[in-house]
N, C-alpha and C positions, 0 to 999 in steps of 0.2 A: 600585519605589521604596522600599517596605518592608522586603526584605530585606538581613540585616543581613552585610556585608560582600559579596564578591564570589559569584554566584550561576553556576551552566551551565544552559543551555536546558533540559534534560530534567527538572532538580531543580527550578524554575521550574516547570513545566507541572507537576508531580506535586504542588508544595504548592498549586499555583492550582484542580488538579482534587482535592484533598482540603476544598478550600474550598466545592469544588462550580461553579465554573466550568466553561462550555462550552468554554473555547475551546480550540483545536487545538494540537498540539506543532507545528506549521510555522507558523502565526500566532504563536507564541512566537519560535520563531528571527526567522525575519521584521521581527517590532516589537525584539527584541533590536538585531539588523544593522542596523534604520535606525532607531534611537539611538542607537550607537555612529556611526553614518555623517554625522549631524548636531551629533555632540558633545557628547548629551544622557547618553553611556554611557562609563565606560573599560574599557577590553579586555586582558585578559591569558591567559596559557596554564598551565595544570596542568602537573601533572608528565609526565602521558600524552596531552598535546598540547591537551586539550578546553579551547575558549573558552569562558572565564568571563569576566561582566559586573558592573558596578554601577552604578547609576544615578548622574549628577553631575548635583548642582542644579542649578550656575552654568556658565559658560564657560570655567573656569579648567581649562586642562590638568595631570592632577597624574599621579604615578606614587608608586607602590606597593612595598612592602616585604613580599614574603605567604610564610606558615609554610609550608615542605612538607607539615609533619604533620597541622596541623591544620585549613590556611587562612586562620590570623589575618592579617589583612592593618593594614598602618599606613603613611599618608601617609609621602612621605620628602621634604627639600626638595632640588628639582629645580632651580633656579635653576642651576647651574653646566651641565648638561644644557641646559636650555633657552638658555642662550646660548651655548657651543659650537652647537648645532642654526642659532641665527640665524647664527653666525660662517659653516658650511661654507654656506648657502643665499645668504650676502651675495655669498661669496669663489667659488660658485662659478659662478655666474650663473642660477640652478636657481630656478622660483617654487612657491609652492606647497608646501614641502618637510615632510613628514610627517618625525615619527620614532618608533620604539617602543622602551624599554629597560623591560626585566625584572628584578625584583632577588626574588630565594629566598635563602632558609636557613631555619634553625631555629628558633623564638623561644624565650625563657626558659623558658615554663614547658614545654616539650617535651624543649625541652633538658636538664632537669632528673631525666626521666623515664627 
């Protein structure tokens, strides 16, 4: 809940075990996966596939804008997204209907670099 932007399971368990917690890198993934599975997490992928997480306070589904370089990540409005998603689940008789979109690139000050 702390950490500040999107975090990966291993980086997680290394700053939780330099805190001095016990607990285990599979108990990391674990509570990871069922917060993201409840909605309590959003979910995205690195450059080299690894699921990174963030904690989300509320209920509200958001999606993300994140640096290649650095990982800066910033809310994006999703609104046009989010209702195309209800449009294809209304029109296609489908319940239930999940969706994931990813958005990368560079931010300012990387880009600068």
């Amino acid at each position: 809940m702390r950490a500040d932007g999107f975090v990966g399971a291993q980086a997680l368990h290394s700053q939780l075990a330099a805190a001095g917690s016990p607990v285990g890198l599979s108990t990391v993934y674990r509570t990871l996966a069922g917060l993201a599975g409840v909605g309590r997490a959003d979910v995205v992928r690195d450059t080299s596939g690894e699921r990174l997480f963030r904690y989300r306070p509320g209920p509200e589904h958001r999606h993300y804008l994140i640096c290649t370089e650095c990982g800066l990540s910033r809310p994006v409005d999703s609104g046009p997204v989010e209702e195309w998603a209800d449009t294809v689940a209304q029109t296609s008789g489908f319940a239930n209907v999940r969706h994931t979109v990813e958005l990368s690139g560079v931010c300012p000050d990387c880009g600068r670099q």
